[in-house]
N, CA, C and O atoms as a GROMACS GRO file, in nm:
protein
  444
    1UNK      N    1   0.748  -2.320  -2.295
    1UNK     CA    2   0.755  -2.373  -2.161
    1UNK      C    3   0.616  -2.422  -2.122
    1UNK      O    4   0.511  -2.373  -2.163
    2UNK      N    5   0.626  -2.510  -2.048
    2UNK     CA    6   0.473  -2.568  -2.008
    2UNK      C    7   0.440  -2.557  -1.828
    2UNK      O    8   0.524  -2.557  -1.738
    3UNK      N    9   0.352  -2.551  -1.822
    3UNK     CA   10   0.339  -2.486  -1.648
    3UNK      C   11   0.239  -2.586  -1.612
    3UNK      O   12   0.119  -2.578  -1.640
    4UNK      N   13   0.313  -2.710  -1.528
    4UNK     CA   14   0.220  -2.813  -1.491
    4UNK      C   15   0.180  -2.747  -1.400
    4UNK      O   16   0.260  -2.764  -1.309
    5UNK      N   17   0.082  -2.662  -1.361
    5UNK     CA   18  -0.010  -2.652  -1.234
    5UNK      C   19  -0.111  -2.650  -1.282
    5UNK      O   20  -0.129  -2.635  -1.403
    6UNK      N   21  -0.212  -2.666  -1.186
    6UNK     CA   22  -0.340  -2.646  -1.158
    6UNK      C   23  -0.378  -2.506  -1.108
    6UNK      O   24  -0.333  -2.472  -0.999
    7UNK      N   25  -0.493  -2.382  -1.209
    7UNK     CA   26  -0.503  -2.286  -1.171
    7UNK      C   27  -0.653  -2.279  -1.189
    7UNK      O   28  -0.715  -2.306  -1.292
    8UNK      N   29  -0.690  -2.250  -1.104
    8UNK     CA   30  -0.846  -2.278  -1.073
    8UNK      C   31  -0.893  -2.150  -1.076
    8UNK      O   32  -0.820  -2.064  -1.027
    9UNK      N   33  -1.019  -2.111  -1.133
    9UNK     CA   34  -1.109  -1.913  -1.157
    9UNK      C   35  -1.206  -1.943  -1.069
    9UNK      O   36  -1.269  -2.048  -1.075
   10UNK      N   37  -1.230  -1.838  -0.967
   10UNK     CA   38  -1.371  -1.816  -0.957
   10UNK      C   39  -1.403  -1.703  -0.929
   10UNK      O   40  -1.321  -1.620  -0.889
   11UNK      N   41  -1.554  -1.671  -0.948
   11UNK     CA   42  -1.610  -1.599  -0.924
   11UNK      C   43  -1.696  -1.572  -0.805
   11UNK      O   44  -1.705  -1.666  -0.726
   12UNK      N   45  -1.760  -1.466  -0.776
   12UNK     CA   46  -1.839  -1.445  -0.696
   12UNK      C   47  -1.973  -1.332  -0.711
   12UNK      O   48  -1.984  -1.276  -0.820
   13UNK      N   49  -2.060  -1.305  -0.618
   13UNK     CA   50  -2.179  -1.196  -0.617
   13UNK      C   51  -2.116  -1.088  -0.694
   13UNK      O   52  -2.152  -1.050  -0.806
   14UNK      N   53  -2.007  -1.035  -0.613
   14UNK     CA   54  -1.926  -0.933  -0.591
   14UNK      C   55  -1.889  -0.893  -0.713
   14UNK      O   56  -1.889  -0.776  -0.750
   15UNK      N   57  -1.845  -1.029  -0.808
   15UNK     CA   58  -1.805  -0.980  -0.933
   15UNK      C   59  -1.932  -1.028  -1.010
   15UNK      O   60  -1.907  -1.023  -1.131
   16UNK      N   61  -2.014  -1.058  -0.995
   16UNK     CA   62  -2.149  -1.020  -1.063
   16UNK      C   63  -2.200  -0.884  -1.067
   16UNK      O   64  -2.232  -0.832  -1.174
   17UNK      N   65  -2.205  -0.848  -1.002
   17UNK     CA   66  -2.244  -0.712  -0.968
   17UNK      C   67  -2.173  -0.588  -1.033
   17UNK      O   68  -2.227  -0.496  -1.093
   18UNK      N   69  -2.017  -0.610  -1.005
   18UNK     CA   70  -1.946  -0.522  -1.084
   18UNK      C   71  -1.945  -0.537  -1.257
   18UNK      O   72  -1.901  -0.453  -1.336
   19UNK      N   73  -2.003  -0.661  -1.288
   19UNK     CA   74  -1.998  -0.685  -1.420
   19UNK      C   75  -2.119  -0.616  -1.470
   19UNK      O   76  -2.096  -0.568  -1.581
   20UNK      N   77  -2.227  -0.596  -1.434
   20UNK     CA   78  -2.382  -0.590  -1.418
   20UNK      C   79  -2.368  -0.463  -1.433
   20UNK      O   80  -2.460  -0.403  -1.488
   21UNK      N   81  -2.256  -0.391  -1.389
   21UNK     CA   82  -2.268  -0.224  -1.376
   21UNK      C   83  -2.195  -0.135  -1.444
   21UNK      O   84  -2.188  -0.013  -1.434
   22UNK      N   85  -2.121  -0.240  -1.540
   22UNK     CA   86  -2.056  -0.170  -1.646
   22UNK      C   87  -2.119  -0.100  -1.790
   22UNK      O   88  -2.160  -0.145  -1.897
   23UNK      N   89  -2.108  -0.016  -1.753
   23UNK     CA   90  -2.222   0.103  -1.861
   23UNK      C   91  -2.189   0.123  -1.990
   23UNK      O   92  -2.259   0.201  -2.053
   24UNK      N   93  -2.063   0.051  -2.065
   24UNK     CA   94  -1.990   0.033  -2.154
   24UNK      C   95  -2.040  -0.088  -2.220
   24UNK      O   96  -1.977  -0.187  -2.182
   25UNK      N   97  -2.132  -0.116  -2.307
   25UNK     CA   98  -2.194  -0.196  -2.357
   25UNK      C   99  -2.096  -0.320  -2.430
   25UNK      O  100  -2.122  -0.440  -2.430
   26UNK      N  101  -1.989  -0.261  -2.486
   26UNK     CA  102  -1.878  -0.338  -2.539
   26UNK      C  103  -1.830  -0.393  -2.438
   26UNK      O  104  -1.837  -0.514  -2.415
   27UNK      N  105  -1.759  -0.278  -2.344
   27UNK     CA  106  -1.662  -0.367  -2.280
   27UNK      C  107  -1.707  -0.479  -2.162
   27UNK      O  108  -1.634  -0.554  -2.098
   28UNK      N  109  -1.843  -0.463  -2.157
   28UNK     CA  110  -1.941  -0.555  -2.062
   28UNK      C  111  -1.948  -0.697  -2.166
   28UNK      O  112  -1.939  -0.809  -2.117
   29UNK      N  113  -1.961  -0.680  -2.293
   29UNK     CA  114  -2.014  -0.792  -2.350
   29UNK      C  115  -1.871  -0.887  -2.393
   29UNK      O  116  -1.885  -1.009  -2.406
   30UNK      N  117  -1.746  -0.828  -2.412
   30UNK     CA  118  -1.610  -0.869  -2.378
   30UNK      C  119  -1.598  -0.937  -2.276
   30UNK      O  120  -1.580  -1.058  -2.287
   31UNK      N  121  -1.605  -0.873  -2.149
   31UNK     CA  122  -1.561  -0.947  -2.025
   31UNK      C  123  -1.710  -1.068  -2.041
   31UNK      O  124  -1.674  -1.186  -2.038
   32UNK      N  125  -1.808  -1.054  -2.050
   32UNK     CA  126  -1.904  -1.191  -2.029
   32UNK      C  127  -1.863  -1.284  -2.160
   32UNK      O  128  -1.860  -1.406  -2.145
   33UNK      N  129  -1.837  -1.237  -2.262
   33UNK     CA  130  -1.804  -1.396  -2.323
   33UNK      C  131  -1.720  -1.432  -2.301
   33UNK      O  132  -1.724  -1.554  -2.314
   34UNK      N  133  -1.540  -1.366  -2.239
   34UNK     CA  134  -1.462  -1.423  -2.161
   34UNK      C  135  -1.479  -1.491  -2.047
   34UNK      O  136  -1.390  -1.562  -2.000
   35UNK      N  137  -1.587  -1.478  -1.994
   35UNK     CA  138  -1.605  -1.523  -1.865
   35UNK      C  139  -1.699  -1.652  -1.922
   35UNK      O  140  -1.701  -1.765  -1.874
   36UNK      N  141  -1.773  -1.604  -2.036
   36UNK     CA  142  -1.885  -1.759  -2.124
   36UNK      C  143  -1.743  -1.849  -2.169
   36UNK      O  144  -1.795  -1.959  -2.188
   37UNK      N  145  -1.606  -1.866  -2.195
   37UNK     CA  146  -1.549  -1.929  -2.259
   37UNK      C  147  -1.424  -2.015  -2.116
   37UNK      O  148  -1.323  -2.084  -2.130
   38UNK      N  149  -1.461  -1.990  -2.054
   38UNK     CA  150  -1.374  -2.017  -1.876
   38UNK      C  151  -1.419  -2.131  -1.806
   38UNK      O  152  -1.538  -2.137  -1.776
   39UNK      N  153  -1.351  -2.214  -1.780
   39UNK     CA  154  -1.445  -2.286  -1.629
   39UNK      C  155  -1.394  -2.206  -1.481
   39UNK      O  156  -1.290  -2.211  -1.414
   40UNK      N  157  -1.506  -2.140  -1.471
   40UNK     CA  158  -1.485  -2.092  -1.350
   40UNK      C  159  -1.611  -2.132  -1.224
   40UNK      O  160  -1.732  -2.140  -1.247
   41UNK      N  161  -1.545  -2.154  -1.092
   41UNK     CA  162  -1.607  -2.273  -0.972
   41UNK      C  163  -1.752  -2.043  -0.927
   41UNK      O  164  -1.754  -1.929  -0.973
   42UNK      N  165  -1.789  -2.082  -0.877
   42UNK     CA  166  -1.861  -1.940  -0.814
   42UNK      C  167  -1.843  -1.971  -0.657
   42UNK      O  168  -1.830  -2.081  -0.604
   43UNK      N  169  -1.845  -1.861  -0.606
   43UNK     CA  170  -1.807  -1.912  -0.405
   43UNK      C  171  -1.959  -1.846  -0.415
   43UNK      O  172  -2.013  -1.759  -0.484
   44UNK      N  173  -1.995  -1.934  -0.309
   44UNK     CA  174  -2.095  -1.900  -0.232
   44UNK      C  175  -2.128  -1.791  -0.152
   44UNK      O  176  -2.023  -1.746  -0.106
   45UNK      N  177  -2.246  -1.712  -0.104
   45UNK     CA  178  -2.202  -1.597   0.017
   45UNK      C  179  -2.242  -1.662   0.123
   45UNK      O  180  -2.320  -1.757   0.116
   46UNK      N  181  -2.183  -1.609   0.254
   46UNK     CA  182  -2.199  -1.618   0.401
   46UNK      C  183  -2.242  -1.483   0.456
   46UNK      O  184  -2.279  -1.371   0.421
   47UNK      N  185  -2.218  -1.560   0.564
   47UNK     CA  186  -2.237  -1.435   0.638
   47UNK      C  187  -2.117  -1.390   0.696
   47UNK      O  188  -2.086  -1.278   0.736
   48UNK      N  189  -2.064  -1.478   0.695
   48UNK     CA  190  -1.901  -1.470   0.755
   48UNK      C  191  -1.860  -1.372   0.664
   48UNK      O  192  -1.832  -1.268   0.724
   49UNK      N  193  -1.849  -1.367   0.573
   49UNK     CA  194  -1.811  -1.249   0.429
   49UNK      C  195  -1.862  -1.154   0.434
   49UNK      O  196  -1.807  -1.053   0.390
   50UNK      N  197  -1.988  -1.150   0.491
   50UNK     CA  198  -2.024  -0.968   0.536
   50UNK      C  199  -1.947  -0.948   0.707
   50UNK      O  200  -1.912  -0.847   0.768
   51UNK      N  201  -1.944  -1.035   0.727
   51UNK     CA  202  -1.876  -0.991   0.869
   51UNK      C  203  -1.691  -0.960   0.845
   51UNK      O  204  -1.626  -0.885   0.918
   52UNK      N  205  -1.633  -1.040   0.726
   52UNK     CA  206  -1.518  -0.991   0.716
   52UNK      C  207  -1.505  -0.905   0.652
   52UNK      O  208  -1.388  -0.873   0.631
   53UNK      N  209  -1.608  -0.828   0.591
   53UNK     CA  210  -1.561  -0.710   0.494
   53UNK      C  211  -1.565  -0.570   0.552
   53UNK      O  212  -1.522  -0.462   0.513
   54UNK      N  213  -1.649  -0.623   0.692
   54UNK     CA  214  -1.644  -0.488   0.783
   54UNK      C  215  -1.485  -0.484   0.884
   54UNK      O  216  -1.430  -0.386   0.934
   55UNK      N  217  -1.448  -0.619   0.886
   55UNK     CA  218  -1.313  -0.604   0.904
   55UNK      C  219  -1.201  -0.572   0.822
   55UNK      O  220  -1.106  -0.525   0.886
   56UNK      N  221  -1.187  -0.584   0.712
   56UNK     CA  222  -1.121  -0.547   0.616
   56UNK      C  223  -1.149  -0.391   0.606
   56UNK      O  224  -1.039  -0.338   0.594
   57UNK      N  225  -1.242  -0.301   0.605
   57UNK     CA  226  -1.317  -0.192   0.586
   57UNK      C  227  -1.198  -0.098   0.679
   57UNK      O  228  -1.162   0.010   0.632
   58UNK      N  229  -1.146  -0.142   0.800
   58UNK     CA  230  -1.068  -0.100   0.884
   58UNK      C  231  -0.886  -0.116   0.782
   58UNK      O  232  -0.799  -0.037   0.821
   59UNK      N  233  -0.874  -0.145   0.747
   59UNK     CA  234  -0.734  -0.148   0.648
   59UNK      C  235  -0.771  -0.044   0.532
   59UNK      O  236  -0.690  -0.048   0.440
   60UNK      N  237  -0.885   0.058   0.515
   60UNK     CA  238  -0.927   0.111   0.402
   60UNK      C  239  -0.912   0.026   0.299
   60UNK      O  240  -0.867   0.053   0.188
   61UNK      N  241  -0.941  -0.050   0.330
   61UNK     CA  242  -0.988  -0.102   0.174
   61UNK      C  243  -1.113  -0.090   0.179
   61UNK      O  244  -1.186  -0.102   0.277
   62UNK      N  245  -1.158  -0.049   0.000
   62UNK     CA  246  -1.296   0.000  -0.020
   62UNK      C  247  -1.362  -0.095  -0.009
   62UNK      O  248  -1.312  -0.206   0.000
   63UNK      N  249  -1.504  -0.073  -0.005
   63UNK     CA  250  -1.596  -0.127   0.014
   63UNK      C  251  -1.637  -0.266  -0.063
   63UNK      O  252  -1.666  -0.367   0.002
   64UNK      N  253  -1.637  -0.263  -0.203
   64UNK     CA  254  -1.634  -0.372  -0.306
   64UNK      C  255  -1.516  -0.462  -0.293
   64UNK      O  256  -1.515  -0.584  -0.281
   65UNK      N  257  -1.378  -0.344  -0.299
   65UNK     CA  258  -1.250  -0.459  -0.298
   65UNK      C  259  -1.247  -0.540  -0.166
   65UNK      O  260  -1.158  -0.624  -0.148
   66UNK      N  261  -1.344  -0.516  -0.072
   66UNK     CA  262  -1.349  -0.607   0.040
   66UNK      C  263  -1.424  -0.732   0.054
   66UNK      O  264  -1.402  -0.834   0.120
   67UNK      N  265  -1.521  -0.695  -0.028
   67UNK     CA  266  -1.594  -0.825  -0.064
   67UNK      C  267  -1.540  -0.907  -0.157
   67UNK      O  268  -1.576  -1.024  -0.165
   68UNK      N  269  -1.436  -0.845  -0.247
   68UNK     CA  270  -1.395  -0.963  -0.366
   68UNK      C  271  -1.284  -1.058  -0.298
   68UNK      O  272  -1.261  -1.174  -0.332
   69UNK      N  273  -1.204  -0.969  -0.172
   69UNK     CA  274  -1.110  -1.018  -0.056
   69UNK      C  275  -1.193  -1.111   0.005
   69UNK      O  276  -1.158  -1.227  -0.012
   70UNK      N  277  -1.293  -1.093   0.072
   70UNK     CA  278  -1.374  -1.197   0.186
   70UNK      C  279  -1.373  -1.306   0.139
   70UNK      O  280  -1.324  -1.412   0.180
   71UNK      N  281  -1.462  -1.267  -0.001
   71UNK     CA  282  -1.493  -1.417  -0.109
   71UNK      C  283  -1.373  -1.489  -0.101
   71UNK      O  284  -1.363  -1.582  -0.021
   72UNK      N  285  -1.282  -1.457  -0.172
   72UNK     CA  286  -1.161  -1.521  -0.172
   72UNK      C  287  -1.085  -1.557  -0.024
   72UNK      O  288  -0.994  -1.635  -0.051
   73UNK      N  289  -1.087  -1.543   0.057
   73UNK     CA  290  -1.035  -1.590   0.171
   73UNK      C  291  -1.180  -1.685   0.214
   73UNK      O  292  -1.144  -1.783   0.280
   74UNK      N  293  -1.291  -1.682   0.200
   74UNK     CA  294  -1.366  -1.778   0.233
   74UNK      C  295  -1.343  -1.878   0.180
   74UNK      O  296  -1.369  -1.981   0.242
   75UNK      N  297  -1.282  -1.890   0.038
   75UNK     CA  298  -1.242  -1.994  -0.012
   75UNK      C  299  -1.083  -2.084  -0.002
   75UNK      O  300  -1.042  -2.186  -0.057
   76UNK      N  301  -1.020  -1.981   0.103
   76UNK     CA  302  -0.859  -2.013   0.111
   76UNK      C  303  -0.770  -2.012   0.025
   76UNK      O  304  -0.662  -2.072   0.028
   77UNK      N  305  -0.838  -1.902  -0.106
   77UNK     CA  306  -0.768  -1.924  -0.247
   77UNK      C  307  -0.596  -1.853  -0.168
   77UNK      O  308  -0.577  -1.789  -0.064
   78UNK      N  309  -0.499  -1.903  -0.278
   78UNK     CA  310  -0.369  -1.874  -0.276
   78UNK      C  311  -0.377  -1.736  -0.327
   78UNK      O  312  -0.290  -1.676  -0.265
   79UNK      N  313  -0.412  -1.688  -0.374
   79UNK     CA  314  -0.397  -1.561  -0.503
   79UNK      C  315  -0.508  -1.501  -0.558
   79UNK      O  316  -0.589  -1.555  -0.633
   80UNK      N  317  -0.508  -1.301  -0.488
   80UNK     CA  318  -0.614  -1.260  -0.543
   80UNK      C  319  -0.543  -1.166  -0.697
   80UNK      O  320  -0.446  -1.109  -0.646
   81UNK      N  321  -0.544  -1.144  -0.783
   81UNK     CA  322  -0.505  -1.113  -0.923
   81UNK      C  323  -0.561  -0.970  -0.940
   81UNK      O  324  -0.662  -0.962  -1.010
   82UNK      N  325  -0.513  -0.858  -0.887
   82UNK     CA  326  -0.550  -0.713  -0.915
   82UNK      C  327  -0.449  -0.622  -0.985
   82UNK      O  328  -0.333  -0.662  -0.973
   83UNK      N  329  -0.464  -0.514  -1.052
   83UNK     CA  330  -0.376  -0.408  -1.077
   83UNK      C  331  -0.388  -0.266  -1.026
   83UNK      O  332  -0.326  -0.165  -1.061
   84UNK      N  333  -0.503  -0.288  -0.915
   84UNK     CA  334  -0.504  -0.190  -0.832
   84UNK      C  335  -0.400  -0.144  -0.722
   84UNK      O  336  -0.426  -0.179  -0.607
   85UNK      N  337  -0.297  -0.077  -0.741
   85UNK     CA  338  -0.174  -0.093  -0.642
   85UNK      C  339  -0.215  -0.027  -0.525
   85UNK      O  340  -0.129  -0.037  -0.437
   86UNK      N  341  -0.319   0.040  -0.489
   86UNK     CA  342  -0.388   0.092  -0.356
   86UNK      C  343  -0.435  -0.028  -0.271
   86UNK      O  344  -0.436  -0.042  -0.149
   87UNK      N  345  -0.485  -0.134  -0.398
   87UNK     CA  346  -0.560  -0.237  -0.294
   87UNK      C  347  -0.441  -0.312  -0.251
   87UNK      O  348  -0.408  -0.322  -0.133
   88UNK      N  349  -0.394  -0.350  -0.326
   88UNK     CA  350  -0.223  -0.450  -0.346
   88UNK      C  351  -0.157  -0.407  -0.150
   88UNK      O  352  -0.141  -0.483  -0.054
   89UNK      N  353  -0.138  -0.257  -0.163
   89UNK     CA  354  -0.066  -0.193  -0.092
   89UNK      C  355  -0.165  -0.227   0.080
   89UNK      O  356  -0.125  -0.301   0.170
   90UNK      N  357  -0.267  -0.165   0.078
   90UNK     CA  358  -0.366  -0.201   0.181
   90UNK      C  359  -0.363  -0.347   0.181
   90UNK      O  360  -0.355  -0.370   0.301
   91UNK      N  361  -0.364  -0.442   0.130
   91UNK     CA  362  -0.377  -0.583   0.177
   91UNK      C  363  -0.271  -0.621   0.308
   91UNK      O  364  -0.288  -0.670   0.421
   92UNK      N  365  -0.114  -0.554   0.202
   92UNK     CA  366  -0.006  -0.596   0.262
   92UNK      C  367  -0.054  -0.489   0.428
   92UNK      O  368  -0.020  -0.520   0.542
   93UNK      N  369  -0.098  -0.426   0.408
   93UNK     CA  370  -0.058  -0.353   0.581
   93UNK      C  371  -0.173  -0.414   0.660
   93UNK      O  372  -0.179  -0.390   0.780
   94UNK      N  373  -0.305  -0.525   0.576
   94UNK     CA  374  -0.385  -0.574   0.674
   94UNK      C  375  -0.327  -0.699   0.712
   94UNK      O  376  -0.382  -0.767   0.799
   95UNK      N  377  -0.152  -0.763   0.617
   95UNK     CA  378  -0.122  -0.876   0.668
   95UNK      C  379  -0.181  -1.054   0.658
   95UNK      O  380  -0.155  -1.159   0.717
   96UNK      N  381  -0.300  -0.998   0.515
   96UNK     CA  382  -0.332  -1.130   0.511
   96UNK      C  383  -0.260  -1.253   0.473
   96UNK      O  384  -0.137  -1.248   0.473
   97UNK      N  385  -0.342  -1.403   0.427
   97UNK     CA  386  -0.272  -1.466   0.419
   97UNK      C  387  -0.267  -1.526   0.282
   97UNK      O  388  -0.187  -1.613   0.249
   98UNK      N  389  -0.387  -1.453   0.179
   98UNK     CA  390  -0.386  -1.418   0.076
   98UNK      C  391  -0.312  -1.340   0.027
   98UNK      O  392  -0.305  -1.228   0.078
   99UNK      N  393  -0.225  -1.374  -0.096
   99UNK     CA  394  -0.140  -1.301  -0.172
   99UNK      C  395  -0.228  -1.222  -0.318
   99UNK      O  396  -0.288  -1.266  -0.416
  100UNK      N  397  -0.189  -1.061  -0.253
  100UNK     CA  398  -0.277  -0.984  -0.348
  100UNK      C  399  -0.190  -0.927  -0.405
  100UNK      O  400  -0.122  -0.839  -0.353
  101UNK      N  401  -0.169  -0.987  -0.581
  101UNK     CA  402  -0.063  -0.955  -0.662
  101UNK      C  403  -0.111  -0.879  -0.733
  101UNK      O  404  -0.227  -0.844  -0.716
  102UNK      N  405  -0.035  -0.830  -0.835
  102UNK     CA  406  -0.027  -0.809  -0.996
  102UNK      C  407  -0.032  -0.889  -1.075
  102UNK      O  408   0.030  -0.993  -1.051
  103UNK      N  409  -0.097  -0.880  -1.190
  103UNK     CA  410  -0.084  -0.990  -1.298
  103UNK      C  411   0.094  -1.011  -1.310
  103UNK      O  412   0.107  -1.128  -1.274
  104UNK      N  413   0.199  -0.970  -1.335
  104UNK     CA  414   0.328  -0.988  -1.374
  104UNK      C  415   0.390  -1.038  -1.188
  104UNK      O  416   0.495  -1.100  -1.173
  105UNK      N  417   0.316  -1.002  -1.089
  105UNK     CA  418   0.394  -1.075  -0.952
  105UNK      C  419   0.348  -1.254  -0.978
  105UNK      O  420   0.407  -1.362  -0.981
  106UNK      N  421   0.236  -1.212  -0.990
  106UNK     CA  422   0.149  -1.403  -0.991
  106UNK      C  423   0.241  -1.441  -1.084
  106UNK      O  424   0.336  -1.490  -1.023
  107UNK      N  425   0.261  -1.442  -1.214
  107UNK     CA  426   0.310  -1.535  -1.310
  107UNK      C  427   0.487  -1.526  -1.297
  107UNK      O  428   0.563  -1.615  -1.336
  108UNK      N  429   0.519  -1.429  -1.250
  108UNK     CA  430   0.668  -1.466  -1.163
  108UNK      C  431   0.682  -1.588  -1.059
  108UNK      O  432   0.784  -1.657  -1.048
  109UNK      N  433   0.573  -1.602  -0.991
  109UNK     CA  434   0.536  -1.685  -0.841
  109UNK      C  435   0.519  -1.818  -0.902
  109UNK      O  436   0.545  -1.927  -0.852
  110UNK      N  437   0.469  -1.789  -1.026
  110UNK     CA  438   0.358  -1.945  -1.020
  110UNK      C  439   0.505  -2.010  -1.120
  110UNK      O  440   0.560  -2.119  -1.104
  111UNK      N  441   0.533  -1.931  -1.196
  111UNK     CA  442   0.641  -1.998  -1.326
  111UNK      C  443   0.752  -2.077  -1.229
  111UNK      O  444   0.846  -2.138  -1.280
   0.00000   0.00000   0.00000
């Protein structure tokens, strides 16, 4: 089957940082040449993104998963891609307008 869409990666600080802090020498050097073999766009920071992550902070969502949320809603992306079902779960009760899936919800959505 072929999936004419357009699916665009990016990154951000947020996931610089978490990459930067992986103490697992392998599995750090895995995720960066996956990430060396990608075109992926990087979002910029604001300030607006520290100001929404203290709003988000109020839905318990943690501290990091709020910034990888901000980023992505600064950018109006369609789809944040987690398997964290705590964050998944907290998104839905903050009501955004970002859809925070599962890898197997997204590729149900997008197919």
């Amino acid at each position: 089957m072929y999936l004419n869409k357009e699916i665009k990666i990016y990154t951000s600080r947020a996931i610089d940082y978490e990459i930067d802090n992986i103490s697992a020498g392998n599995k750090k050097r895995q995720i960066e040449d996956l990430y060396d073999g990608l075109e992926i766009e990087k979002i910029p920071y604001s300030y607006e993104i520290k100001e929404r992550v203290q709003e988000l902070k109020r839905f318990n969502i943690h501290y990091m998963d709020a910034y990888h949320i901000a980023y992505a809603e600064s950018k109006n992306l369609n789809y944040f891609i987690t398997v964290d079902k705590q964050l998944i779960n907290a998104c839905k009760r903050a009501n955004l307008e970002l859809k925070v899936v599962n890898p197997m919800e997204f590729i149900m959505e997008v197919i």
